[in-house]
N, C-alpha and C positions, 0 to 999 in steps of 0.2 A: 344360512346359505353362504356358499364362498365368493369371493369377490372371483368378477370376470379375470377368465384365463388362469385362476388359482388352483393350485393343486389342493385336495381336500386333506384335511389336516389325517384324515384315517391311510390314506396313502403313504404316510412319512415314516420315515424309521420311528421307532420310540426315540432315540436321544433327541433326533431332531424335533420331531413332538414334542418333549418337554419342554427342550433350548428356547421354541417357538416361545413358549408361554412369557418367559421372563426377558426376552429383547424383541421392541418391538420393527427393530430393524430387519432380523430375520424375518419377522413374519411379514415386511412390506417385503422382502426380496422373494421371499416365497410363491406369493402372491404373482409379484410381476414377473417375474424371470421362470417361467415352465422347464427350462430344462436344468435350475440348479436343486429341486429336488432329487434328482438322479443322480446327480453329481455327486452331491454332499452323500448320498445312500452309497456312494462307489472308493469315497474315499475318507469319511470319518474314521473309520477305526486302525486307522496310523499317521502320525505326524507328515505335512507338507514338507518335500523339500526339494531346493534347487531344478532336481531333474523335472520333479511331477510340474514345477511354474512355465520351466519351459516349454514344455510337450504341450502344456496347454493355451501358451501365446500362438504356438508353432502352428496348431491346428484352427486355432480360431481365424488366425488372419489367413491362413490355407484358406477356410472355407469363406472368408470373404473377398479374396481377391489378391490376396497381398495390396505390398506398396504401403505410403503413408496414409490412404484412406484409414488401412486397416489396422493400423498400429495402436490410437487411442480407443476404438470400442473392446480392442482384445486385451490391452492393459488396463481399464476399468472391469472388464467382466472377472478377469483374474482376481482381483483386488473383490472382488463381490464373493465371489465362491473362496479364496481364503480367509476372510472375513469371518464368512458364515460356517465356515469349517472349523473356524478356531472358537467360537460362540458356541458348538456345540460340544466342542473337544473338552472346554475350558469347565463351562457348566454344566455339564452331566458326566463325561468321561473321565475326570479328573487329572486332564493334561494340566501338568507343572506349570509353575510361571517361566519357569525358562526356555520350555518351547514355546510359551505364544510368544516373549518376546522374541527368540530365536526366527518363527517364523516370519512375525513381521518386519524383522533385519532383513532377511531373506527378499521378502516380498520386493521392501524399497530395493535391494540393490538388482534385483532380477529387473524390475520397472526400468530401473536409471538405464543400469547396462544395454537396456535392449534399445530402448528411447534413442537414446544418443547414438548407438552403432548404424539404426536406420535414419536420422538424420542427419547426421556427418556423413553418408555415403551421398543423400542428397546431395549437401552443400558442396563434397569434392566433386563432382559432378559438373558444378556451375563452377567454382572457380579453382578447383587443382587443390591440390593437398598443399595447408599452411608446410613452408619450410623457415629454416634458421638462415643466416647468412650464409652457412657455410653450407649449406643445401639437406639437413638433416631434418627430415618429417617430423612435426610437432605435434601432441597430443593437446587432448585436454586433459586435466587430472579432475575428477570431482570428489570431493572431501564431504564426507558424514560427520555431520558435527552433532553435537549433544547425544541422543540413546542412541540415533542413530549409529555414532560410530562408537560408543560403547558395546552396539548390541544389545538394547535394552527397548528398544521401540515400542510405544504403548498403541492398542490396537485404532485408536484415532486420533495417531499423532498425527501434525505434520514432521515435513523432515527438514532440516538444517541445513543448507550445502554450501559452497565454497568453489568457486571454479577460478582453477587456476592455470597457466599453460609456460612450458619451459622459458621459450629462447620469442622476443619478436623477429620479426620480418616479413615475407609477403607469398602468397598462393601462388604457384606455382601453373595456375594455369589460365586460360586466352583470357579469363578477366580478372583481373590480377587484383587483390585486396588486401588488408595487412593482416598480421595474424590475430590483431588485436580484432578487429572488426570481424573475422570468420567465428573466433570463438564465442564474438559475443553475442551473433547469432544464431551460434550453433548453444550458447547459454541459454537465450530467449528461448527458444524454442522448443528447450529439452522444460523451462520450466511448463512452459505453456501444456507441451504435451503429456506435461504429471498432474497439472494443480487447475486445468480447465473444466470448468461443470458443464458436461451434456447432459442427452437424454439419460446416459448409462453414471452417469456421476463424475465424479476425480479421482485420478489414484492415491494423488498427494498433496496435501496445502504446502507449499514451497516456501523456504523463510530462508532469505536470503542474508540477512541484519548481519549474520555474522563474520559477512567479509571486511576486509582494512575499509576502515572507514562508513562503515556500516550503507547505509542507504545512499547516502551524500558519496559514497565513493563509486567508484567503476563496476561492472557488473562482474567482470575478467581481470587477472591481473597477471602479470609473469613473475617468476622466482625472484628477482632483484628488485621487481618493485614491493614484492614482498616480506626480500627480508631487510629490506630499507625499512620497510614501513616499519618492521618487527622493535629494529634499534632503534630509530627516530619518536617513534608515535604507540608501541604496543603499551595497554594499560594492562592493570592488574587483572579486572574482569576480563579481560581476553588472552592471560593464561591461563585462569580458569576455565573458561570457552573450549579452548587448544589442549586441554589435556586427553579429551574424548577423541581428536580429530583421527578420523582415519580416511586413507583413501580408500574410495571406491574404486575408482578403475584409473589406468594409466599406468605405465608403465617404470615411470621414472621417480614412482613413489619413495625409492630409497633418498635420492634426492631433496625430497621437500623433507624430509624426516629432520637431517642433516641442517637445513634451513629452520624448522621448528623449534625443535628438541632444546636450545641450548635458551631461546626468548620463554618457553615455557619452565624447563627444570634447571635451577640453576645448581654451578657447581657446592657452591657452599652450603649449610644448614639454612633455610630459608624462614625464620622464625617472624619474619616481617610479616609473611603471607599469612599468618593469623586475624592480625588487625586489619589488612584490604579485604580479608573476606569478613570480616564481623562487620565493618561496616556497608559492605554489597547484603549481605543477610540484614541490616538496617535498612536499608533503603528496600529493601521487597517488603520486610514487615511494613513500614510505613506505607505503602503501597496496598497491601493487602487490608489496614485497618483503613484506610481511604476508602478505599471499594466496599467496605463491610465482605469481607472475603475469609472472615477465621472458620468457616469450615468448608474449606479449601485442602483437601487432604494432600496436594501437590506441597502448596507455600505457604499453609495455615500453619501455626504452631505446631510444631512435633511431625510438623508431616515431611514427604519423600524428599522436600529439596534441602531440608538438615540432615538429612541422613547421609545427602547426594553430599554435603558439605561438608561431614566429620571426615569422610573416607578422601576428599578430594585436598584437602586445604594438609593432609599427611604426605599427600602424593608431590605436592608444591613444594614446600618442608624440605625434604627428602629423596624426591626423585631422582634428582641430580646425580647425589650418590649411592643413592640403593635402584638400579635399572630395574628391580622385579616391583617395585611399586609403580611404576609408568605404565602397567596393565590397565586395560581402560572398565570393563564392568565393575561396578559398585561391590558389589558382594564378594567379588575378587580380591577387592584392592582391603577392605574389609578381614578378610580372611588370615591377611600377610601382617596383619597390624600384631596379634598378639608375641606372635614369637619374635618379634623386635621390640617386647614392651613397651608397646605407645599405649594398645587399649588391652584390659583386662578379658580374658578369653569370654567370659561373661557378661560383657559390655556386648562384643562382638555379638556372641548370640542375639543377645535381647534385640539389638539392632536391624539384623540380619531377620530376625523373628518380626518383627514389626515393618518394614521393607519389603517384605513376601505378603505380608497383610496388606499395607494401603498399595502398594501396587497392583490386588488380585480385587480390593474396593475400586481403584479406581478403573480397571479393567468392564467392574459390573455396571456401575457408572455412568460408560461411554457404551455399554451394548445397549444398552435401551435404545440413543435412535443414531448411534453412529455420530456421536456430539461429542467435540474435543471439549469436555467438561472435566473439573475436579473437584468441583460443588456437591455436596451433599444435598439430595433431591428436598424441597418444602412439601411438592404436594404425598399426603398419607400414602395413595395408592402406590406409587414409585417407590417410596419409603418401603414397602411392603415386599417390594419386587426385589428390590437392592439388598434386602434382610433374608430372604427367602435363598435367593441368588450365592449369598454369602455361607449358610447354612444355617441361621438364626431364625427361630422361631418367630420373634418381633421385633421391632427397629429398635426399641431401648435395649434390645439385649446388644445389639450389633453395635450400639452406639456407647455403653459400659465398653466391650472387649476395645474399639475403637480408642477411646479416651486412654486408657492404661497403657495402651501403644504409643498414644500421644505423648502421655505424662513421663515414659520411658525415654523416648526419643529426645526431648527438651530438656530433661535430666543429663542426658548426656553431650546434649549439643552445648549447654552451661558450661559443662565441666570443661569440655576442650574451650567455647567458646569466650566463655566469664570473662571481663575485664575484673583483674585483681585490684587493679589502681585507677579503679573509679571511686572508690572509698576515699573520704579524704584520708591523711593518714594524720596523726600528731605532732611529727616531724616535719610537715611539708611547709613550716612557716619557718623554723630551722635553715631548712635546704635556700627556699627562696630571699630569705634576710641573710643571706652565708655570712656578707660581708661585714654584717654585726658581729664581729668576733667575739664581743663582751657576751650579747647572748646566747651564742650559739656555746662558749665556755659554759655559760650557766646550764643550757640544757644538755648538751654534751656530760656534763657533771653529775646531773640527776641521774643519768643510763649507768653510772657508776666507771667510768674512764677514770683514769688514774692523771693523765693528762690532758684534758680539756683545752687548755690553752691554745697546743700543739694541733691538738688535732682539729679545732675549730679554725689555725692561722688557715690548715693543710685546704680544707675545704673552703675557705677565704679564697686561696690561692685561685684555687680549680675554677671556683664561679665568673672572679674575674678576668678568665685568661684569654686569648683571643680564642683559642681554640674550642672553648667553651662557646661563646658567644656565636661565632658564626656557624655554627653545627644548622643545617636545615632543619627546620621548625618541627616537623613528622621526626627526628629522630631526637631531637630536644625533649618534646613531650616525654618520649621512651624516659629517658635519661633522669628528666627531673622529677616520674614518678617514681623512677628506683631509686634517687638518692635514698630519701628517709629509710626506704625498707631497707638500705645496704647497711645506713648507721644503726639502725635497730638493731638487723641480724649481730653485726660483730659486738656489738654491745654484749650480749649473751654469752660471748665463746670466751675461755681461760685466755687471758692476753687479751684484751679488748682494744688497746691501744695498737698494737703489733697488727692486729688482726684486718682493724681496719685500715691501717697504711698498708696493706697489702694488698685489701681491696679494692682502695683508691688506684693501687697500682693497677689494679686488673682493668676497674672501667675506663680509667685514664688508657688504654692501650684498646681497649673496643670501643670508646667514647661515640665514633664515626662510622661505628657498624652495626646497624639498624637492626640484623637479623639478632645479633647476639644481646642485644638489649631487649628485644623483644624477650625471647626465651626468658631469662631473667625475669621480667616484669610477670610473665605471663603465668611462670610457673614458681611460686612462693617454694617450694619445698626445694626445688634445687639451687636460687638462691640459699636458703638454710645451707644445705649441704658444701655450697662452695664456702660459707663463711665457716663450717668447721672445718675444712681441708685445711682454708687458709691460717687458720687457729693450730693446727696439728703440727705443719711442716712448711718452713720458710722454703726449701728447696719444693717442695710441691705447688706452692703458691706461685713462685716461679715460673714452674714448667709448665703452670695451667695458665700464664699471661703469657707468656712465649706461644703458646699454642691455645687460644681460646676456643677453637675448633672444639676442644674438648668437652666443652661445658655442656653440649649433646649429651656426655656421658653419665652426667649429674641426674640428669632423669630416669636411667635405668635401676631401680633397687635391684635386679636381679642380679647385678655386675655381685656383690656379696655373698652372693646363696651358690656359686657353680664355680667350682674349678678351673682353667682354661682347657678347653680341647683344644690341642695343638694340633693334631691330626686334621680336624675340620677349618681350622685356622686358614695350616696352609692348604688344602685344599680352595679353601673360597677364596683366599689370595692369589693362588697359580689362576683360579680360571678370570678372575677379574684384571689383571696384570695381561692376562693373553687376550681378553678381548680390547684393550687398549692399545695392543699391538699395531701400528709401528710407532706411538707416541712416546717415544723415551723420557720426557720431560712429563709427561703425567704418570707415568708407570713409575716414574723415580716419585713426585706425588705422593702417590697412593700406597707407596710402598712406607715413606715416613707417617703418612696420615693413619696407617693402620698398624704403625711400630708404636708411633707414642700413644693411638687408641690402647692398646692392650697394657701398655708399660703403665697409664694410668689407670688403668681398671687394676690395675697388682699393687697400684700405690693408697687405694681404695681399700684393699682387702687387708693390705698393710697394714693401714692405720685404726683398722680395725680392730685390729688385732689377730689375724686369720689365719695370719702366716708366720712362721718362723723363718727367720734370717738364713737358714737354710735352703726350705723349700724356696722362699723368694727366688734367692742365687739357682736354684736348677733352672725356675720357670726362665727367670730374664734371661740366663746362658742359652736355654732352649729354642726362647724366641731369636735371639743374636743367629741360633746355628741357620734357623729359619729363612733369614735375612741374607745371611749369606747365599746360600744356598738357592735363592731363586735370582738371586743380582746373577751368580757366576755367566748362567746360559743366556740369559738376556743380552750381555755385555757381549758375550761370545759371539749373537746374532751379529751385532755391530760392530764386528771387525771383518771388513771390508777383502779381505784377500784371506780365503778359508781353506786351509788343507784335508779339515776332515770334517764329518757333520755332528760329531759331541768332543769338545775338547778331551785332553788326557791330562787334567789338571785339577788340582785338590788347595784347598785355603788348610792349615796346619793354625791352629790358634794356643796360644801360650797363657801366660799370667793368669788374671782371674778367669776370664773366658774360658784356658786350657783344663785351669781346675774347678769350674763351674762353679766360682764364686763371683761372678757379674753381680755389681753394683748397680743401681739406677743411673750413675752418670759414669761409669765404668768408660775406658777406652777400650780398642780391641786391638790386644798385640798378636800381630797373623803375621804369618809367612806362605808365601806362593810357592808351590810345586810344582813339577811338568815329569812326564816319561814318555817321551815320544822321540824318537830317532829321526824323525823328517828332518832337510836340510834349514828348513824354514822354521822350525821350530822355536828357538830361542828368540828370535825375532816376535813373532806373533803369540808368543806367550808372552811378552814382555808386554806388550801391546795389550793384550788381559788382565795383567796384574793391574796395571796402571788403569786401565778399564774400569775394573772395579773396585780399584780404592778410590777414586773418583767418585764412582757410581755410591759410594758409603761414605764418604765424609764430606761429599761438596752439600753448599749450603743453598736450598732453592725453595723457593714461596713458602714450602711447608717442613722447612727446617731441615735438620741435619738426620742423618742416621748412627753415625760413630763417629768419634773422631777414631783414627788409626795410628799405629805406633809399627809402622813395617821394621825395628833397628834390631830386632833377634835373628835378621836370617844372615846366613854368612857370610862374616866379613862385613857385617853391620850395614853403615848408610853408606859405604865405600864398594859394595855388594850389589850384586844384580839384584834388581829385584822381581825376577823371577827365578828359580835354581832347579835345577832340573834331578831329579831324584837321585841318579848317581852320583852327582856332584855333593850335592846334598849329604851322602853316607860318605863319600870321603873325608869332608871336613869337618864330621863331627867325628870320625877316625882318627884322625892326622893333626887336625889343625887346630881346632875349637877349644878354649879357654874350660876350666873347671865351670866356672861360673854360667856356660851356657849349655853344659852339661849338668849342672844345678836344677839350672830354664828348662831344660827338657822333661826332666823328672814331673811336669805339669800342661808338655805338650798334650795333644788330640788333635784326633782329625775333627774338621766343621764342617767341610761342606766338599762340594765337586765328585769327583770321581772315587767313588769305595773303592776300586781297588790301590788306586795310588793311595788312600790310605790307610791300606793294611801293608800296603809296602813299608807304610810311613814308621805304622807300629813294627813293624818287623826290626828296621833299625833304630828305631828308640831302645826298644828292649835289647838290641845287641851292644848300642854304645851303654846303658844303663849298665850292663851286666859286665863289662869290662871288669876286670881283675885290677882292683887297684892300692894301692898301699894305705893303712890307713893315717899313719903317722903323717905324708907329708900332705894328704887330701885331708885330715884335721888343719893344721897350720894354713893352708888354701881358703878350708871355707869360713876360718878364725879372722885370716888379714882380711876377706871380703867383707866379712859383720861389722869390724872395724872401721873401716874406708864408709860403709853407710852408717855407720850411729855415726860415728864423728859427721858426716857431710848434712844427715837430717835429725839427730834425735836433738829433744826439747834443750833448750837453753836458760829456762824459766824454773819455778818451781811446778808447774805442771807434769804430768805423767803423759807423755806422745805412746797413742794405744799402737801405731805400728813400730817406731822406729827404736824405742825406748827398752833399755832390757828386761826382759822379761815379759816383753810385747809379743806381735802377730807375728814380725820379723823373725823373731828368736823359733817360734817356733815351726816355721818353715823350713828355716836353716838347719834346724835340727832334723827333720824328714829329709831334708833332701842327702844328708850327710849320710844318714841311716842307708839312704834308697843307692847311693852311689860306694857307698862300702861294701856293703852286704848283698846286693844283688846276684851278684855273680855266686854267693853259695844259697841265696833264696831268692828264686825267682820273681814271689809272688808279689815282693815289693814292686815291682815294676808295674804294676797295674796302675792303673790312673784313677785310683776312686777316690780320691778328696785326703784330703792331711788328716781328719777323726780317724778317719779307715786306719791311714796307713799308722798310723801309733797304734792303734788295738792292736792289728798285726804284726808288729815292733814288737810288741809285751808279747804276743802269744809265742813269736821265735825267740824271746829270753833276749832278746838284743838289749831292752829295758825294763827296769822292774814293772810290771803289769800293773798295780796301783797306779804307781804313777803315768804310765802310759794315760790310764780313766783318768786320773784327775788332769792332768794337762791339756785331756782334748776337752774335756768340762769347761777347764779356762779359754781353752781357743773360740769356744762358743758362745762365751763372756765378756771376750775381747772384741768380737767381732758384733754382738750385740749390739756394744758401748759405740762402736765404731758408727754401726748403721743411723746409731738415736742422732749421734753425733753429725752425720751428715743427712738426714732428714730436716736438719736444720741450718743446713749450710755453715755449721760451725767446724771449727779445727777439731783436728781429731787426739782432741787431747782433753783429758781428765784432771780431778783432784788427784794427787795418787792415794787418798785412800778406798779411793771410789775403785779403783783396780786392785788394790792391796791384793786381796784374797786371791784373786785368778792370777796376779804374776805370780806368786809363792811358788804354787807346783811346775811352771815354767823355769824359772833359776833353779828347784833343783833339779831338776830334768838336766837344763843347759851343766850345771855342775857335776851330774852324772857321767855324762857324755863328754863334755871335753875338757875336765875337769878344773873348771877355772870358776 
């Protein structure tokens, strides 16, 4: 027999008939509420949404009367038929997990929004609409915190909120209150009207903890008391909290964003945010083994809130400067991790595969009687339901598939999570006794150091220096568990002694910055990595303590296995530069942080071995041209009195840049061009030039981008520095030296305006091809070779790779000699392809014998080899000369070919 008033189970759809079986919530709602078998028969077989929640608040309180009577039985009955909707959708129809949670996002904010719309019309009523001083109507904002405002809401959750309101001051009407006190009534009473138990139930258990100051603090609070609280008082768990927050309603949500955003994702690499969250995931274990709570598929071992924690504590990390990680669902943020190689595309599955599981357990769970549980049921029957529910014949089977979930999930919560240096290490009695210099020699000596003494004074030094000592205690720990591992690693690498003076150099300059000690500690293999950089190249070692930002990049292996896309480069640089738009000062930023990002990812592949000294010199030229090229229009924005809306102006690049032989610490010799007739032109192009050499070699937070060498353009530092195209072709006509018709033979256009530089090319190729005598342009570019070996070649017995005869120099000189004689009855010299090129082509017009032509650019590729090892190391660029023997050889007789000397 059915219970009084119940519909009989042979009346139900089948889905819902079955769903009956396995929750016995449903079958109490069945039971008491007559008219949601109809209901559920009218809208099971398609997802709830928005429109369908309203229609049916609309008409509920229609048919009761309106007003506030009718507000809380129509937002509970709601909450009863989407419930029972989603119970049936869920277990028999095989709606996804991302509709029920979908739906029940929906649900809370259709509840809130309405809630609050009908009792703020109340409260303006009695006392006038809260205003600001300046008379501007105040809202309230409410914030969805945790699934809530991920969009992940479990079907008996409570909900999170947060209420918070612009500007104080006071209602505006006959009974005047402050805004503080409207809102916080208008707070009480929106919870009252979600989280109240009648006859019809609640909509929502209301968890308010998560405002500043949790319980102990104000129910309401405004922007400035917020984002005070933010800098004064915000903990680590409450950037955590705040990564989910979104607003529900209000209008001036972009506002609080603004307020947020900066206390939860900071600018830097956040590496600290590992250890605040490994010990908040301590403190719930401990919590949970207290309660006896290990199967607890929420916060037991391997369950959803490690999950919630891999994908979160990346977001922390990171956010800051990757904005696509600040997306708030799990699975989302998840999804983004592998093609930034944080986690293995396989990690993510399995993850993601296990997250779809206990969240659709815990779903089954809470259908039984509508209980915010994540308890795995004791008694058998339940056990039965929950297995059946799941698709499992028997509870051990549900509880194997279960457990490998688990055992997945904790596997990889270790990996990100593991303290590395919780192990004692061998060294750590080393590190802590430094000032034992005798024994830190002896054990220092054991690792195989060549100088022990030295390097034990060095680490003496460091322990007792003040700087050392007053470091706050949380960033000391960091510190003093990476010593030993730091003296370990370099111990290992060729140069042991070198390697770790360099190291010391590095920590000693991050000593005080928590985030980048963390990384380090945390992750043993890119320690490894940075102690062979530091092993490989004194100038790389360098460049990575000048800029510790980078040691992010130590983590990537993929930086190895891919070529640069320049193409997508600048692409993801143009749009991120434009959304930092109008901040000049972070777009100059972002603009060095992602020039020396790439320039060490090349120094990487370098010392790998990956690249040849060649291909290097394209990439770095290419990224340079890059550089340029997004500074010009930025800079252009910022000149204040605009004649037109895209300049008519082009950067012209010379020396190594022009011949796309960029070095790592290369300068960049440019000249500014203009062709625009306006009166005001010379003016506000001058105002560009300087714009953006400014904009490229000043020095701010995140270092430099070039230094610059503007002394090629006409008339040198005595010369405008901007020239305007026609000026430009007369005096390289008229007026310009041999030597800077030399210079041009390696100009190119870099950046600005294509056409002004085809104009560019036009007159390079005309002055190039000039008709000129050879005899007294031999004696020209003879006294010029002279005037530089006597001013830089070696004094020593060494061999200087450039300046020395039968060096780099010699062989430039001899191209360009070729290129400025012979042009004018071969045009094809004039081409800008690199000094190998133009000697092939030399040999192929008979200008020089062809053998030689091959063997001398063979040498130029030997010299410039010698060159790069040379300054990878920050050494002179100077040799044994028998170390060059072989490759000057076909250089002098070239140079004896040609100008017969």
């Amino acid at each position: 027999m059915s219970a009084p008033n119940s519909v009989p189970t042979d009346g139900l759809a089948p889905a819902v008939r079955a769903a009956r079986r396995l929750s016995r919530y449903l079958a109490r709602m069945l039971d008491s509420q007559p008219w949601l078998a109809a209901a559920l028969a009218g809208s099971i077989e398609r997802p709830l949404g928005e429109a369908d929640m309203v229609r049916f608040v609309s008409a509920r309180e229609t048919a009761a009367g309106g007003g506030e009577g009718a507000l809380r039985p129509a937002l509970r009955q709601l909450r009863m038929w989407t419930l029972c909707h989603l119970i049936v959708r869920d277990l028999e129809l095989g709606a996804p997990l991302g509709e029920v949670t979908e739906t029940m996002t929906v649900l809370a904010e259709v509840t809130v929004r309405h809630a609050h719309d009908v009792l703020r019309t109340s409260l303006v009523e009695r006392y006038g609409q809260p205003l600001s001083p300046t008379g501007w109507e105040q809202e309230l904002l409410v914030i969805g915190m945790g699934k809530l405002g991920g969009r992940e809401l479990n079907v008996s959750s409570d909900i999170d909120l947060i209420f918070i309101y612009p500007e104080d001051g006071d209602t505006g009407g006959r009974k005047t209150i402050s805004n503080y006190e409207f809102f916080e009534k208008l707070g009480k009473q929106l919870i009252q009207a979600l989280a109240e138990v009648t006859e019809h139930g609640q909509v929502f258990r209301v968890d308010m903890r998560l405002r500043p100051n949790g319980d102990s603090g104000p129910l309401v609070c405004c922007f400035d008391m917020l984002e005070n609280y933010f800098v004064t008082q915000g903990r680590e768990w409450e950037r955590y909290a705040w990564i989910k927050a979104r607003v529900l309603l209000g209008e001036r949500w972009s506002e609080l964003q603004d307020i947020a955003r900066p206390f939860v994702f900071r600018k830097y690499l956040d590496f600290g945010a590992i250890n605040a969250m490994r010990e908040l995931h301590a403190q719930i274990r401990r919590e949970v083994a207290r309660r006896d709570r290990v199967n607890n598929v929420k916060l037991g071992p391997g369950g959803i809130r490690e999950i919630e924690f891999i994908a979160q504590v990346f977001q922390l990390i990171r956010g800051g400067r990757d904005s696509a990680l600040q997306v708030r669902p799990t699975l989302k943020v998840l999804a983004l991790l592998p093609e930034r190689g944080i986690l293995s595309a396989q990690a993510v599955e399995e993850l993601g595969s296990a997250y779809v599981f206990l969240r659709r357990l815990e779903h089954r769970l809470q259908y039984l009687d509508d209980a915010q549980t994540h308890d795995l049921p004791a008694n058998p029957a339940d056990q039965a339901l929950v297995a059946e529910a799941m698709g499992f014949a028997r509870y051990d089977a549900l509880l194997t598939a279960l457990d490998a979930h688990r055992a997945v999930v904790s596997r990889h919560f270790d990996s990100v999570f593991g303290d590395p240096s919780e192990e004692e290490h061998s060294l750590d009695i080393t590190w802590t006794n430094a000032r034992d210099t005798e024994a830190a020699s002896a054990a220092l000596g054991e690792l195989g150091y060549r100088h022990p003494q030295a390097a034990a004074e060095r680490l003496a030094a460091i322990h007792a220096s003040p700087r050392y000592r007053q470091l706050p205690n949380n960033i000391k720990s960091r510190f003093d568990a990476l010593m030993p591992r730091m003296i370990e690693a370099a111990a290992t690498t060729p140069g042991a002694d070198e390697t770790l003076t360099r190291m010391l150099d590095l920590i000693e300059a991050i000593g005080r910055r928590g985030a980048y000690l963390a990384l380090l500690q945390q992750y043993p293999q890119a320690l490894r990595r940075v102690a062979d950089l530091m092993s490989a190249s004194r100038w790389g070692a360098a460049f990575l303590t000048r800029h510790p930002i980078l040691l992010d990049e130590m983590l990537d292996t993929r930086n190895l296995e891919h070529a640069p896309d320049w193409t997508a480069f600048r692409a993801s640089l143009t749009a991120a530069l434009e959304a930092l738009d109008p901040d000049m000062e972070r777009q100059m930023d972002v603009m060095r942080e992602q020039h020396h990002a790439q320039v060490f990812r090349l120094l990487t592949q370098d010392l790998a071995g990956l690249l040849t000294v060649e291909k290097l010199a394209d990439h770095l030229s290419e990224l340079a041209d890059i550089m340029l090229d997004l500074a010009v229009p930025l800079c252009w924005r910022r000149i204040k009195i605009r004649h037109r809306e895209d300049p008519r102006f082009a950067v012209i690049s010379y020396g190594k840049l022009g011949g796309k032989e960029l070095g790592y610490a290369s300068d960049l010799d440019i000249v500014f061009l203009y062709d625009d007739d306006a009166p005001e032109a010379p003016e506000v192009y001058t105002r560009l030039a300087q714009r953006t050499n400014t904009w490229l070699s000043s020095q701010t937070a995140a270092g430099q981008l070039f230094e610059t060498d503007l002394r090629l353009r006409p008339n040198g530092d005595s010369g405008l520095i901007a020239t305007s195209l026609e000026s430009f072709r007369k005096y390289q006509l008229e007026s310009a030296w041999v030597w800077e018709h030399q210079a041009l033979t390696r100009a190119r256009f870099s950046a600005g305006d294509r056409a002004i530089g085809e104009a560019f090319e036009r007159i390079r190729c005309e002055v190039l091809c000039m008709k000129r005598e050879l005899d007294p342009l031999r004696t020209e570019v003879l006294a010029m070779r002279r005037k530089m070996r006597d001013a830089h070649g070696s004094k020593g017995e060494l061999f200087d790779l450039k300046h020395d005869t039968g060096g780099l120099i010699d062989v430039e000189f001899l191209i360009q000699y070729l290129v400025l004689g012979h042009s004018h009855d071969h045009p094809r010299l004039t081409g800008n392809l690199g000094n190998i090129a133009l000697l092939r082509i030399a040999g192929e017009l008979g200008l020089i014998p062809a053998d030689l032509a091959t063997a001398c650019a063979d040498s130029y590729r030997e010299l410039r080899r010698l060159q790069h090892r040379q300054r990878l190391n920050e050494r002179p660029s100077r040799v044994a000369p028998d170390e060059a023997a072989a490759a000057r050889t076909p250089v002098r007789a070239l140079w004896r070919a040609v100008f017969g000397e």
